[in-house]
C-alpha positions as CSV (number, residue, x, y, z in Angstrom):
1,X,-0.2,-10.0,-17.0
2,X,2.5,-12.4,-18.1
3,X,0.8,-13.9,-20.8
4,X,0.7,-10.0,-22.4
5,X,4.5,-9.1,-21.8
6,X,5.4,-9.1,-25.0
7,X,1.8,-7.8,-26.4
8,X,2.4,-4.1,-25.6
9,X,2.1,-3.0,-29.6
10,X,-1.0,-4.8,-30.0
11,X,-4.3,-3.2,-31.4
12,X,-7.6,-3.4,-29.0
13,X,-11.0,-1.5,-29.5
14,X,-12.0,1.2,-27.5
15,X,-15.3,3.2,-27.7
16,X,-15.7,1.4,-31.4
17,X,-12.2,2.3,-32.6
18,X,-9.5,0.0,-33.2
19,X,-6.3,1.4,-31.0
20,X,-2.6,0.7,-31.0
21,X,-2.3,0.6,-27.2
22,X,1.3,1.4,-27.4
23,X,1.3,4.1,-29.0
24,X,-2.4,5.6,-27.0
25,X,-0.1,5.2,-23.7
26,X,3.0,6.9,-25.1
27,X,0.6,9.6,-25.9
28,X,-1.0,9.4,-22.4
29,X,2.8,9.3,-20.7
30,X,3.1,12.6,-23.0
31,X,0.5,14.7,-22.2
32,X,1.2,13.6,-18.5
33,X,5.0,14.9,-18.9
34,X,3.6,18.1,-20.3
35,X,1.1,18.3,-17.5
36,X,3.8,17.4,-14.6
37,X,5.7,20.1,-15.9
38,X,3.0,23.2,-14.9
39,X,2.7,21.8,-11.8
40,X,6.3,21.5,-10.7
41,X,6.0,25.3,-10.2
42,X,2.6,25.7,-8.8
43,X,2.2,27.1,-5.2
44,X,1.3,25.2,-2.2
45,X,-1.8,27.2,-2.2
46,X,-2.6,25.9,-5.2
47,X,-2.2,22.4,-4.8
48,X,-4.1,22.8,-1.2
49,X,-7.4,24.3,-2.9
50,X,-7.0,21.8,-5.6
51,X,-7.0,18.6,-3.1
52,X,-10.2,20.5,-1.7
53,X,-12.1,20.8,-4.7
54,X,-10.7,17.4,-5.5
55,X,-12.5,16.0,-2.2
56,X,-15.6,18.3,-2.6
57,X,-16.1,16.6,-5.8
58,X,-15.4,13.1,-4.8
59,X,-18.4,14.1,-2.3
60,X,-20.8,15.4,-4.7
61,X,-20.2,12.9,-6.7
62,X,-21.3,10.3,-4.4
63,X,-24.3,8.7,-5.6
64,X,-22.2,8.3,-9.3
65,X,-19.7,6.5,-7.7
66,X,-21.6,4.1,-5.6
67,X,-23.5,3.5,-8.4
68,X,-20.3,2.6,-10.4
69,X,-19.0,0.6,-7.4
70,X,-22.0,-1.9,-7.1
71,X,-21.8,-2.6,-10.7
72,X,-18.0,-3.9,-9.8
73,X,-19.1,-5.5,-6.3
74,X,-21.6,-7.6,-8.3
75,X,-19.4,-8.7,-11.1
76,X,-17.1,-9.7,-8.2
77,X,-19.3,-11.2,-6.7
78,X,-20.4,-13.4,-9.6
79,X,-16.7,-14.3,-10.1
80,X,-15.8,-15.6,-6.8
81,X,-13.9,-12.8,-5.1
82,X,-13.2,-13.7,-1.8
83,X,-14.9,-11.5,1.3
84,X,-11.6,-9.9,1.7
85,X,-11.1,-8.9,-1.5
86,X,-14.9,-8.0,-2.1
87,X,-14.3,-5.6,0.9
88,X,-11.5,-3.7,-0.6
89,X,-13.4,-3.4,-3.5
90,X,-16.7,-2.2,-1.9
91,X,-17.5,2.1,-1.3
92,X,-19.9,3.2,0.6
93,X,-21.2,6.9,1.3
94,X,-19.3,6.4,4.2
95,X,-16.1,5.4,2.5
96,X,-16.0,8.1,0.4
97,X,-16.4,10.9,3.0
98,X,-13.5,9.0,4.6
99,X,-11.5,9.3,1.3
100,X,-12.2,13.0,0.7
101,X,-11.3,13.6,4.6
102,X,-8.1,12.2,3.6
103,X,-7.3,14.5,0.6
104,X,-8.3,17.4,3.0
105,X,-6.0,15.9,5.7
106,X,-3.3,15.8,2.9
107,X,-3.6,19.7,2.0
108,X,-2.8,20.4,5.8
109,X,0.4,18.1,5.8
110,X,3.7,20.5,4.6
111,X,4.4,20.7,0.9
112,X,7.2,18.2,0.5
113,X,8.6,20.3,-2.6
114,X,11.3,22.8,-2.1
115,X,12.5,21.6,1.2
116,X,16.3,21.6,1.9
117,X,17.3,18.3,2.9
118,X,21.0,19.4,3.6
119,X,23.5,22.5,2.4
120,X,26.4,24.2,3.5
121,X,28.8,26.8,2.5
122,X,31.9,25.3,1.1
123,X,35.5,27.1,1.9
124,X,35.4,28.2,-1.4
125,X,32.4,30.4,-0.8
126,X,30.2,28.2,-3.1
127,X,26.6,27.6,-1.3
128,X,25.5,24.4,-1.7
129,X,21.6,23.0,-1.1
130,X,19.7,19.3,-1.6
131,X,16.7,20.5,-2.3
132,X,13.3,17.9,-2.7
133,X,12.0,17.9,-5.9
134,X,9.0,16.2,-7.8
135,X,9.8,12.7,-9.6
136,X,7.8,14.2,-12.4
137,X,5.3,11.2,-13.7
138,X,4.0,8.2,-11.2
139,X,2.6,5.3,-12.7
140,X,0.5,3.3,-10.5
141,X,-0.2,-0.9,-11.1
142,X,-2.8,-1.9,-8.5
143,X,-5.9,-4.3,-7.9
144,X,-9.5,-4.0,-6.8
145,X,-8.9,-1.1,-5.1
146,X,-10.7,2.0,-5.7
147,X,-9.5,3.9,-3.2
148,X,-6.0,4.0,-3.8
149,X,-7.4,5.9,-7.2
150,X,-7.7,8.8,-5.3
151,X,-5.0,8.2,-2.5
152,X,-2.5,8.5,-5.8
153,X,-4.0,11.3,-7.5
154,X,-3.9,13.4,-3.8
155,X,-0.6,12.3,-2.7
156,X,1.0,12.9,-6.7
157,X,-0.9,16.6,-6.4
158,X,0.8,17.6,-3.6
159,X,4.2,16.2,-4.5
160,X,4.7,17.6,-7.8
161,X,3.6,14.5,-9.8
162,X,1.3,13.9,-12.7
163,X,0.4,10.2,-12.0
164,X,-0.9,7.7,-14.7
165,X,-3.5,4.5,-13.3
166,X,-3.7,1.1,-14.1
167,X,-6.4,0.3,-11.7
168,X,-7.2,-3.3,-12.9
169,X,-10.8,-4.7,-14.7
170,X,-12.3,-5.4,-10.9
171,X,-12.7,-1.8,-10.3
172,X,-12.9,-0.7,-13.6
173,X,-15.9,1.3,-13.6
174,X,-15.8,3.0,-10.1
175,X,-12.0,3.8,-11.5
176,X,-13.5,5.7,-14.6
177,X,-16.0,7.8,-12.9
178,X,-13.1,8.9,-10.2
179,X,-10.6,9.9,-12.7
180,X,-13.5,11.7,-14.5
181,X,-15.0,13.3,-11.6
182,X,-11.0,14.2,-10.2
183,X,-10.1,15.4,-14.0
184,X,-13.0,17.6,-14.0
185,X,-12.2,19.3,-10.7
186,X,-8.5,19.8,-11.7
187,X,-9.7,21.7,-14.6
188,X,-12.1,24.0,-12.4
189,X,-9.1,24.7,-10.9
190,X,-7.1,25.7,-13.3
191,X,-4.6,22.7,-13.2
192,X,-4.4,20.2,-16.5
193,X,-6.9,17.4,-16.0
194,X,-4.4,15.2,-17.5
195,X,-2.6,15.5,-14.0
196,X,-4.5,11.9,-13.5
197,X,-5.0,9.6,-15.8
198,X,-6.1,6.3,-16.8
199,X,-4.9,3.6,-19.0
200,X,-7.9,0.8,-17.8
201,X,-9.0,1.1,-21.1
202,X,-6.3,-0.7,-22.7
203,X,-6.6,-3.6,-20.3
204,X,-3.0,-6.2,-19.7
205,X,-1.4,-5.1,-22.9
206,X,-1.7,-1.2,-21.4
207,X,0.0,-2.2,-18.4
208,X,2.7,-3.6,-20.0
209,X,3.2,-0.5,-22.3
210,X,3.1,1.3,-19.2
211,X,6.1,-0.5,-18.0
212,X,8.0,0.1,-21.1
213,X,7.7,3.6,-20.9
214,X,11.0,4.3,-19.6
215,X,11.8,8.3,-20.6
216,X,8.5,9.3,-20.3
217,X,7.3,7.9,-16.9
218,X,10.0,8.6,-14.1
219,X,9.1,5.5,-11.4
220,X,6.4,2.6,-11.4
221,X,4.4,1.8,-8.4
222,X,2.6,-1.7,-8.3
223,X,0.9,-2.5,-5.1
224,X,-1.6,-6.1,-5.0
225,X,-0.5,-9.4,-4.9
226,X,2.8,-11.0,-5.2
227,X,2.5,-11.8,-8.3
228,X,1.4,-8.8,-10.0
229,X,4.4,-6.9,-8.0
230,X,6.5,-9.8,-9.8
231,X,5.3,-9.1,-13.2
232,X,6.3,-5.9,-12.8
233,X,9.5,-5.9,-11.1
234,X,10.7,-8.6,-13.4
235,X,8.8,-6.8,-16.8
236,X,9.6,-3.0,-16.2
237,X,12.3,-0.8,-17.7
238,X,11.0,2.3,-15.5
239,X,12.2,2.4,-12.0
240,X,10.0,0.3,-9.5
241,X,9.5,0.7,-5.9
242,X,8.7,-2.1,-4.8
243,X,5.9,-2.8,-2.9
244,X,5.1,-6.2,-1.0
245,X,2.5,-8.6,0.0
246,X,1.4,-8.5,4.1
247,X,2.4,-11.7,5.8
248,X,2.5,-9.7,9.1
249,X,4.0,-11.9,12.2
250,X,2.6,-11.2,15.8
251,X,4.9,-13.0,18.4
252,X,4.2,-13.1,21.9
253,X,6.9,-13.1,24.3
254,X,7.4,-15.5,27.7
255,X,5.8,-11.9,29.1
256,X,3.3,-11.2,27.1
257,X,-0.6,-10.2,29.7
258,X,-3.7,-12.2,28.5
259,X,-5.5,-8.6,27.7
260,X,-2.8,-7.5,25.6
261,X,-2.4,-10.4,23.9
262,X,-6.4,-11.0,23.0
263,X,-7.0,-7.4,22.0
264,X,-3.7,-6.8,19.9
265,X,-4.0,-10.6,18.0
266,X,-7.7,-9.6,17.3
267,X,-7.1,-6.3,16.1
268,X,-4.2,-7.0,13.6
269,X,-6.0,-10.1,12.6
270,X,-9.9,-9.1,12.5
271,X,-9.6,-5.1,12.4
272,X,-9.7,-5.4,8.6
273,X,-8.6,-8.8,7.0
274,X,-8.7,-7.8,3.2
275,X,-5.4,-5.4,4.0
276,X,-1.6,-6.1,3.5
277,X,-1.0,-5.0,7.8
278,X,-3.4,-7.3,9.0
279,X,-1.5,-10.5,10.9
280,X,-1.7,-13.7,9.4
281,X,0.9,-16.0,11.8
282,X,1.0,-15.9,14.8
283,X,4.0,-17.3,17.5
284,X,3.8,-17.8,21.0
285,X,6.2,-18.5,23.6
286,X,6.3,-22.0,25.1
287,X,6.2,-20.4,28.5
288,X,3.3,-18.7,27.5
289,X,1.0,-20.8,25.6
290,X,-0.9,-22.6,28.7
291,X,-2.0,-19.3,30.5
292,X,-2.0,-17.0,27.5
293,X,-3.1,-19.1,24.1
294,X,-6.1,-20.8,25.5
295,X,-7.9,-17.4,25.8
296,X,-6.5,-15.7,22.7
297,X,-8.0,-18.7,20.3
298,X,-11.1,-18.7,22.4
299,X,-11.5,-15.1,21.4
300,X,-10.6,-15.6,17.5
301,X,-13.2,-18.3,17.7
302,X,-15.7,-16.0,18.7
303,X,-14.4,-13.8,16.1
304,X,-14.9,-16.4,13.3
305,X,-11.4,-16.9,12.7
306,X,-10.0,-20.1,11.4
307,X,-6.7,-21.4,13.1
308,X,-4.4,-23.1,11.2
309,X,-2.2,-24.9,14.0
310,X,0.9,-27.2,14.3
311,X,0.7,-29.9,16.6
312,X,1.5,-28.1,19.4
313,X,-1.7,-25.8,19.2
314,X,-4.1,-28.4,18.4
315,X,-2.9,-30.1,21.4
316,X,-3.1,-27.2,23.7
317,X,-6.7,-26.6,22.1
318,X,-7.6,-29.7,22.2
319,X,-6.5,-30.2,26.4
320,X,-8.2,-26.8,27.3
321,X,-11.6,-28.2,25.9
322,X,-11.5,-25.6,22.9
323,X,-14.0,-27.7,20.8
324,X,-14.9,-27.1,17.4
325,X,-18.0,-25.0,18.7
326,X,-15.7,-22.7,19.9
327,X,-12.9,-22.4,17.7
328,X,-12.1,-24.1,14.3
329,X,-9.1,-25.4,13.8
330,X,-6.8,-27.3,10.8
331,X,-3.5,-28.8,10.8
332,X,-0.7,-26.4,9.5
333,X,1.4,-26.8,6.8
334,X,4.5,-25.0,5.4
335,X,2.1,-23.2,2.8
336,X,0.3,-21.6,5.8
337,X,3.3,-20.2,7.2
338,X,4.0,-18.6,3.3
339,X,0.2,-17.2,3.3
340,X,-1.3,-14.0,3.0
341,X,-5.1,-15.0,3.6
342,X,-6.6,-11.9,3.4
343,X,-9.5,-13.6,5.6
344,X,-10.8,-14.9,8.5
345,X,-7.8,-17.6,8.8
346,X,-4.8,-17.2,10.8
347,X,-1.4,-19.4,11.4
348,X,-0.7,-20.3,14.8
349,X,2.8,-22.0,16.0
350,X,3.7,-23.0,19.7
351,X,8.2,-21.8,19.8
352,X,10.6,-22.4,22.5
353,X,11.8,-19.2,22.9
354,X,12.4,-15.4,21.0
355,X,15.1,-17.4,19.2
356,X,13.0,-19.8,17.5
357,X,10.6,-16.8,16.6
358,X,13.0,-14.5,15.1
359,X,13.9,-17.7,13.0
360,X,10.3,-18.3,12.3
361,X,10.2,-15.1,11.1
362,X,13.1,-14.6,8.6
363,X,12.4,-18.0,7.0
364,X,9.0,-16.7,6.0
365,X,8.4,-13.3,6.1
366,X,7.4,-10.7,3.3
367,X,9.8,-7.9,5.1
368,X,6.3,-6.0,6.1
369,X,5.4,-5.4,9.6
370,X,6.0,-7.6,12.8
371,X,4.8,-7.0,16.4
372,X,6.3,-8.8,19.7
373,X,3.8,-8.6,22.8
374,X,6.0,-8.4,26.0
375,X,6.6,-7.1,29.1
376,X,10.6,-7.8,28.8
377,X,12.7,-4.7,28.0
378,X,15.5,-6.9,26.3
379,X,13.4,-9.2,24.3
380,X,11.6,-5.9,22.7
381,X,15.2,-5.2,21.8
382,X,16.5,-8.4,20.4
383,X,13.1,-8.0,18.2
384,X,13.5,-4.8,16.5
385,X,17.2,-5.1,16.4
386,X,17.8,-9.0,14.7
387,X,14.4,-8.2,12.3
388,X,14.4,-7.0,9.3
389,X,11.1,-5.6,8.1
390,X,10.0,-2.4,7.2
391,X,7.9,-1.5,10.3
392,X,8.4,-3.3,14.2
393,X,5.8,-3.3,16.6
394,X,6.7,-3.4,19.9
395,X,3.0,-3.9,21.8
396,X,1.4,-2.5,18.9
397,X,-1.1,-3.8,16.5
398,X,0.4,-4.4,13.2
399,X,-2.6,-2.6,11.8
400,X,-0.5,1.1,12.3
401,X,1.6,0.5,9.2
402,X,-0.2,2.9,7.6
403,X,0.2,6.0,6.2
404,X,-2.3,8.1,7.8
405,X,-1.7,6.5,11.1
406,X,1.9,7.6,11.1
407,X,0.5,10.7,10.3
408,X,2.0,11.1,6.5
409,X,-1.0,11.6,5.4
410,X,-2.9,9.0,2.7
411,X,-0.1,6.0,1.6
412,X,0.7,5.4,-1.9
413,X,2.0,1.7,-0.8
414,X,4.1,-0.1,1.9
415,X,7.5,-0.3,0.4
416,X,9.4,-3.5,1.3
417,X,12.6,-2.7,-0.4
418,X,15.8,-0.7,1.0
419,X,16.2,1.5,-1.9
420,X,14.8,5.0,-1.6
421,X,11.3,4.2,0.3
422,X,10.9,2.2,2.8
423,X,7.6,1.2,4.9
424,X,4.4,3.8,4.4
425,X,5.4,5.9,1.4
426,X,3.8,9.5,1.7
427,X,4.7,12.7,0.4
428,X,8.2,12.8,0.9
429,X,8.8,9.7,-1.0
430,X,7.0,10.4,-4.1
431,X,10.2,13.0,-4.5
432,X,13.8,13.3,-5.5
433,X,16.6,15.2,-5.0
434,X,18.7,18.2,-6.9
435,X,21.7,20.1,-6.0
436,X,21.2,23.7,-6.3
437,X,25.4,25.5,-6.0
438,X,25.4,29.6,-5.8
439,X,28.8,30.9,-6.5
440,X,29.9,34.6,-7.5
441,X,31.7,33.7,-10.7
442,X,33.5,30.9,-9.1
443,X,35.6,28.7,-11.5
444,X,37.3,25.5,-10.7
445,X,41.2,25.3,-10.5
């Protein structure tokens, strides 16, 4: 996308017709404003039956889709995407009734819009209210994943949002048969179908146009690697909320039971690798490492996991008769500590104390999720209290940063900045605010 920044008026050819692609996504950010604007005042009823029809559609639509999907599976396949990737890539039947469930979940969840955040009666008489209100357009950046199509479209519905899509060539055509199939049901509804849209067509240089759309598109999401969410932060003149690469930290304590240990490392490491909550360092305590480590490597050898240790852990390993039968493991290096593998690979570091951790963590972490294993009270305090990353875990799987785990309903993105959003961003951030003042002819003196 860097190479392109300063393409965004070039021509490219779509469907046999030369384009200007700045000018085709102005025209898209239009019709998108226009469309935003009808459903600012639609009825929660309305946007509930629409994210049904949306997922009844996704469903029939099924064999379309996974049709679509394999077409993009295979050309990743031929390209060298890694398993990880691949997997956020891939739908199944199964996938997709997941995906629909989670539009249906969403038309149960409140209707963000409307809802007073604060008010009061001044001693004037004047009657103030914060009220949330849509952004008005979203634009989505993301990668090789499908999914998030619809996750956006649903969670821009029933905020208020029209939402525009730059879903990336990997997923390119599952991306253009869900926007079709989503546009259609919009428009059985009653709603614009330019509610959703795409702008895949118009490949690197669309993105950037995209991000110089500043008037007509109200804040930019990018969510994928680090640097794609670079590109854009550094590139945009809309409004970004920035979302981050995973390197998720799971630290356990001097505490810290072998059970808990094994089943929360192998869950936030192995649940799902290819995702931006699964764990991918992990700390122990000195006092813990003889009775506690030896076990929890056994078990991510068994679970095919690959652990990048320093010296400490290869010497543990190594003295507990953990061969390379049971459990593979490499010499760390300060690039492991960096990493977000998005595989089967995990960094593993022997500290002296919570100290040592916290430190560990600050110096390298992407400000996503940690988790401390521990039976100690104070330590659980010290770990949410001197970190600062959008979600703790305190004897928890780092895997719950999610939207639909904290119950907001499908995720648009984890947000690792301070700035409006922060952590899972649902419903409630895909809105602003606006006062609303009643007086009775009140003038100011």
């Amino acid at each position: 996308m860097t190479q392109v920044a300063d393409q965004a008026g070039v021509a490219v050819q779509t469907g046999g017709a030369v384009t200007d692609v700045s000018e085709a996504v102005l025209a898209i950010a239009r019709r998108a404003k226009v469309a935003s604007r009808v459903l600012a005042t639609a009825t929660r009823a309305t946007k509930d039956g629409a994210l049904h029809a949306l997922a009844d559609a996704l469903v029939a639509s099924t064999s379309e889709i996974v049709a679509a999907n394999d077409v993009d599976t295979a050309r990743g396949r031929g390209n060298g995407t890694s398993p990880g990737l691949l997997d956020r890539l891939a739908l199944t039947p199964e996938r997709i009734v997941a995906i629909a469930d989670a539009l249906r979940e969403l038309a149960s969840l409140p209707d963000p819009v409307g809802e007073v955040v604060r008010g009061s009666t001044l001693p004037n008489g004047l009657r103030l209210r914060q009220i949330r209100v849509p952004m008005g357009v979203v634009g989505m950046i993301y990668e090789a994943r499908p999914n998030v199509t619809v996750d956006a479209a649903g969670l821009a519905l029933k905020s208020g949002n029209a939402v525009i899509l730059r879903g990336g060539s990997a997923a390119a055509s599952s991306n253009e048969v869900i926007v079709r199939v989503l546009g259609e049901a919009l428009a059985g509804c009653g709603l614009p179908a330019d509610l959703v849209q795409s702008i895949d067509a118009y490949g690197r240089p669309g993105a950037v146009a995209l991000m110089h759309s500043r008037g007509l598109v109200d804040v930019l999401v990018p969510r994928g690697g680090a640097d794609l969410i670079q590109t854009v932060v550094r590139e945009s003149t809309v409004p970004v909320i920035e979302t981050g690469v995973g390197n998720c930290h799971v630290y356990l304590d001097a505490s810290a039971g072998l059970e808990s240990s094994i089943n929360i490392v192998l869950n936030s490491k192995t649940h799902r690798v290819g995702v931006c909550n699964a764990a991918e360092t992990l700390l122990v305590h000195a006092d813990a490492a003889p009775t506690v480590l030896p076990g929890v490597l056994a078990a991510l050898g068994a679970a095919g996991v690959v652990v990048h240790a320093d010296e400490a852990t290869a010497e543990l390993a190594a003295t507990h008769g953990l061969s390379p039968d049971l459990v593979t493991v490499v010499a760390a290096t300060d690039e492991d500590w960096a990493k977000e593998y998005l595989s089967l690979d995990l960094a593993v570091r022997i500290v002296p104390g919570l100290d040592e951790a916290i430190e560990h963590i600050r110096t390298w972490t992407s400000g996503h999720t940690e988790a401390i294993v521990t039976a100690d009270l104070r330590s659980s305090e010290r770990f949410v209290a001197e970190l600062d990353s959008a979600a703790i875990m305190v004897n928890a799987s780092t895997r719950f940063t999610d939207g639909g785990q904290f119950g907001l309903g499908a995720e648009i993105g984890i947000s690792t900045q301070k700035l409006h959003a922060r952590g899972p961003m649902g419903l409630a951030e895909l809105t602003t605010t606006k006062w609303v003042v009643n007086g009775d002819g009140h003038i100011r003196s």
